[in-house]
N, C-alpha and C positions, 0 to 999 in steps of 0.2 A: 504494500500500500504506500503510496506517494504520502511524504510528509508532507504536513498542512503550511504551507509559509502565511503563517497571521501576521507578519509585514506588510506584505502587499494587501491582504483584504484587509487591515486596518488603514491602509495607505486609502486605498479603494472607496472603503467606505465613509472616509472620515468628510469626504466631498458631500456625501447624500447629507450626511448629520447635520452640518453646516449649511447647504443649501434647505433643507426641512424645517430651518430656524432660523437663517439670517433674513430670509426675505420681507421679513416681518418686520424689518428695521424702519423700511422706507416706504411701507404698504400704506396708499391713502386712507383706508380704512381703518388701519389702526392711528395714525399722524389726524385723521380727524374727532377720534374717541378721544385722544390725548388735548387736542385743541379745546372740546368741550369739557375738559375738568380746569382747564385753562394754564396749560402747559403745552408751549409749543412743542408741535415733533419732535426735533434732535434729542430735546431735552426732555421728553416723554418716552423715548426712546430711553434712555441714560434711566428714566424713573423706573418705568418697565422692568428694564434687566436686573434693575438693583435691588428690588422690593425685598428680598428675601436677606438681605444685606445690610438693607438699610438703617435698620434700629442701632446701626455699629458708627455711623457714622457717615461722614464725605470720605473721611480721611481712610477707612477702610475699603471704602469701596475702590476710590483713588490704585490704591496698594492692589486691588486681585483686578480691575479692568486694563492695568499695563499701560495699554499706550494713548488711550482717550484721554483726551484734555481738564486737565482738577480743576480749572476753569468753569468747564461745562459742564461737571458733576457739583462743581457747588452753585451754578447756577441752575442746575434739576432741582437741587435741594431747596434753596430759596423760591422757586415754584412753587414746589410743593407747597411749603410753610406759609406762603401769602394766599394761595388761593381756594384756600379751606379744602384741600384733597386731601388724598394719603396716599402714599407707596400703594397700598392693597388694592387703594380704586383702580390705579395705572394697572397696574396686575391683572385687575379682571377684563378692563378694557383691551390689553392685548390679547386677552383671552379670549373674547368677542372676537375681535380681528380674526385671530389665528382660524377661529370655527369659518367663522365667514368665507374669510379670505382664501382658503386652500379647497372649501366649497366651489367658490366660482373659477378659480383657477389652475387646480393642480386635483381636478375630485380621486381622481385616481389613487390617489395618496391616502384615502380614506380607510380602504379595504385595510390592506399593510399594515396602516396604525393600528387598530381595532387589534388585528391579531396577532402581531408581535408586542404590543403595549405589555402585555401581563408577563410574559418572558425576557423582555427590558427592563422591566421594575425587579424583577430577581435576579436582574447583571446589577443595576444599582446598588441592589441593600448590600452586595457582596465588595462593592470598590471599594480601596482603603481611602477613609477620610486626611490624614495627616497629612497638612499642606495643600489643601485643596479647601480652602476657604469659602471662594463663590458657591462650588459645589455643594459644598456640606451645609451652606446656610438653605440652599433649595431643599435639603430633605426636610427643613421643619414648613416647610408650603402644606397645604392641605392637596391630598391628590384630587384630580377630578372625577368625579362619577362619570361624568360620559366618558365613554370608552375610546371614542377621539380623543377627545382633544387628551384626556389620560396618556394614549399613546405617544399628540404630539411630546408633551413634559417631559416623559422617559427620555426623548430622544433630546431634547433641550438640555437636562440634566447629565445627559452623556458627554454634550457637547459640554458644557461647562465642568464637568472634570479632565476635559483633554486641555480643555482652556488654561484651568491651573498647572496642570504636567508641564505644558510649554512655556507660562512665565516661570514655572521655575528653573528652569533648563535655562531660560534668560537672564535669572539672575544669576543663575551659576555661571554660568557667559563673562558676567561682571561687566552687564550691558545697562543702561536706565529703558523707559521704556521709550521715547524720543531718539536713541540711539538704534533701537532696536528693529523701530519703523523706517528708520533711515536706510539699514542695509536690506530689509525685507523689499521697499521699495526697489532698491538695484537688484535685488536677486529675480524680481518678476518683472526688471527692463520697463517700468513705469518713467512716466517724463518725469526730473529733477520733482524732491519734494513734494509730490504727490500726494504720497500716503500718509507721512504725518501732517500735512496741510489737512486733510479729508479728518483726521481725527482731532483734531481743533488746536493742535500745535503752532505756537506764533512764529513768524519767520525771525525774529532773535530768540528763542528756543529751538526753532530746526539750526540756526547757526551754531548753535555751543555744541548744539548733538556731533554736528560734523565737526568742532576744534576738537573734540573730545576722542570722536574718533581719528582722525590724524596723529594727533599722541599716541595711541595705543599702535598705530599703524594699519588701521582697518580703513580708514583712505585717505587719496592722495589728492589737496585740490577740493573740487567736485565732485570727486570721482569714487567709488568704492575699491579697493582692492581687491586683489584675487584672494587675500587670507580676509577678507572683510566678507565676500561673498561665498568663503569656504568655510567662515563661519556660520553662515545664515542657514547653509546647506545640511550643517552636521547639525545646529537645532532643531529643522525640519526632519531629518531623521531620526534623533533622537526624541524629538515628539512621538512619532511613531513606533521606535522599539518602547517606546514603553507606557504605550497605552494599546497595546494588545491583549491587555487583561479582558477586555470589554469583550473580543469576538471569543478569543478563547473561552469565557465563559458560557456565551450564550450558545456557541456549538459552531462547529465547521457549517453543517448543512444551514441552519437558520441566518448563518454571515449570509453567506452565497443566495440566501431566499430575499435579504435585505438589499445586497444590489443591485439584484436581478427587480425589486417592487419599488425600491426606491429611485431608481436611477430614470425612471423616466418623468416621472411626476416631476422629480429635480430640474428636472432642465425646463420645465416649463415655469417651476418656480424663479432659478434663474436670471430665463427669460422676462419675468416680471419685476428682476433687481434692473435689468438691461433698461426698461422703459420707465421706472420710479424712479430709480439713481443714477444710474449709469456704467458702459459697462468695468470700468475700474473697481466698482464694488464688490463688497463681498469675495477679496482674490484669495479665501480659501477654496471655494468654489470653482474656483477658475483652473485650468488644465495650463500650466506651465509652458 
C-alpha cells in the first residue's frame, strides 16, 4: 500500500479551508449587516473575526491576527464601544452572511458541510491548544445547531488553528508581522507593497519593515533577497508539515472526499473574492 503523503493533501486542502472562509471578508452581504450595527466593513470584518477574542482585548487580538493593522483593530474596537453593538452581534451577523451568502453562491458547498461538519468537530476537540490563541478562544463560541453553517465553523476553526501554527513559525522566523507581509508579498511577485498596504500598514511602517529587513539581509534596496524569499518558502512549508494533524486525523479517505467536495464550490467562492475585492485577495487561495 502506497504511503499517504499528508503534505501535499494538507498543502491541497489548506486552499479549500481558506477559500470556505475568507470570502466572507468582502461579501456585501455581510459588509452591509456590519454597516447596520454601525461598523463599517473593514472594521466589521476585524469585529467578526475577533469576537471570540475579544473580551482579551485590542492588544490580544493585535498579537494572534499578525499582520493586520493595531490601527484598524483599535478602530473595530472603538466601533464597537460607541455604537451600542457587541462582538456577539458582528458574530451573528457574519453568520447570517455566511448562511446567505454560500446559498446564492457556492450552494454546492452545502451538501459537504452538513456531512463532514460532525467529523470536523472531532479533528477539532483532538488539536492541541498550546499556542494557538485565536483558535482556542473559538472553542468557547457556542456551536450552531444548523448543520450548515455548524459545518461552515468546523472548517473556520480549522482554519484559525493553521492561522496560529504559521504566526508562530513567524515569530520563530524573528520576523514582526509588517516584515513578514513584506517578503510574503515578493514571494507571490505582487506589485511593490501591496500586501501590507491591503492590511492597513502605513507607508512609514512598510519602510522600517524593509530597513529592518536589509539589516538582517533579507533584502536588498527594494528588493527581497533570494535568502528573504527562501525564507518565506521554508514558513510556507513549514506551515504545512505541521498542520497535518488535521487530515491525519480525520482519515486519508474523508481528506481526498474534502477536495474532491470542496474544490469546486471554492473556486466559485473565489470567484466572488475576484469581483468584491479583487483579485490580489485572499492569496492563500490563490495557486502560486
Amino acid at each position: 500500500m502506497t504511503e499517504t503523503d499528508w503534505i501535499a493533501i494538507t498543502r491541497r486542502n489548506s486552499r479549500s479551508v481558506q477559500t470556505t472562509v475568507g470570502w466572507i471578508f468582502w461579501d456585501p452581504g455581510a459588509v452591509a449587516r456590519y454597516e447596520l450595527l454601525g461598523v463599517p466593513g473593514p472594521l466589521g470584518y476585524i469585529g467578526a473575526r475577533a469576537a471570540p477574542l475579544a473580551p482579551a482585548g485590542p492588544e490580544a487580538v493585535e498579537a494572534a491576527f499578525g499582520s493586520i493593522s493595531a490601527v484598524g483593530i483599535a478602530l473595530a474596537f472603538d466601533a464597537v464601544g460607541k455604537n451600542g453593538t457587541t462582538f456577539d452581534d458582528l458574530w451573528q451577523a457574519r453568520n447570517d452572511a455566511v448562511v446567505a451568502g454560500l446559498r446564492e453562491h457556492a450552494p454546492d458547498i452545502e451538501e459537504p458541510l452538513i456531512e463532514l461538519g460532525p467529523p470536523l468537530w472531532e479533528v477539532v476537540a483532538q488539536l492541541p491548544t498550546v499556542g494557538r490563541p485565536l483558535y482556542a478562544s473559538h472553542l468557547r463560541m457556542g456551536r450552531p445547531a444548523d448543520p450548515f453553517l455548524s459545518g461552515w465553523h468546523a472548517v473556520n476553526t480549522i482554519r484559525e488553528w493553521r492561522g496560529d501554527t504559521h504566526w508562530a513559525i513567524v515569530a520563530a522566523s524573528g520576523l514582526s508581522g509588517i516584515e513578514a507581509s513584506i517578503l510574503h508579498n515578493a514571494w507571490l511577485g505582487y506589485d511593490r507593497n501591496w500586501l501590507p498596504t491591503s492590511r492597513g500598514s502605513t507607508p512609514e511602517e512598510t519602510e522600517r519593515g524593509w530597513e529592518v529587513l536589509r539589516v538582517k539581509g533579507l533584502a536588498a534596496g527594494d528588493i527581497a533577497t533570494a535568502e528573504g524569499i527562501a525564507l518565506r518558502q521554508h514558513i510556507e512549508d513549514e506551515t504545512d508539515r505541521l498542520t497535518t494533524l488535521v487530515w491525519e486525523l480525520l482519515g486519508a479517505q474523508r481528506s481526498r472526499a474534502f477536495a474532491v467536495d470542496f474544490e469546486p464550490p471554492c473556486e466559485l467562492l473565489l470567484a466572488r473574492v475576484d469581483d468584491t475585492a479583487g483579485h490580489n485577495y485572499q492569496p492563500a487561495s490563490r495557486v502560486r
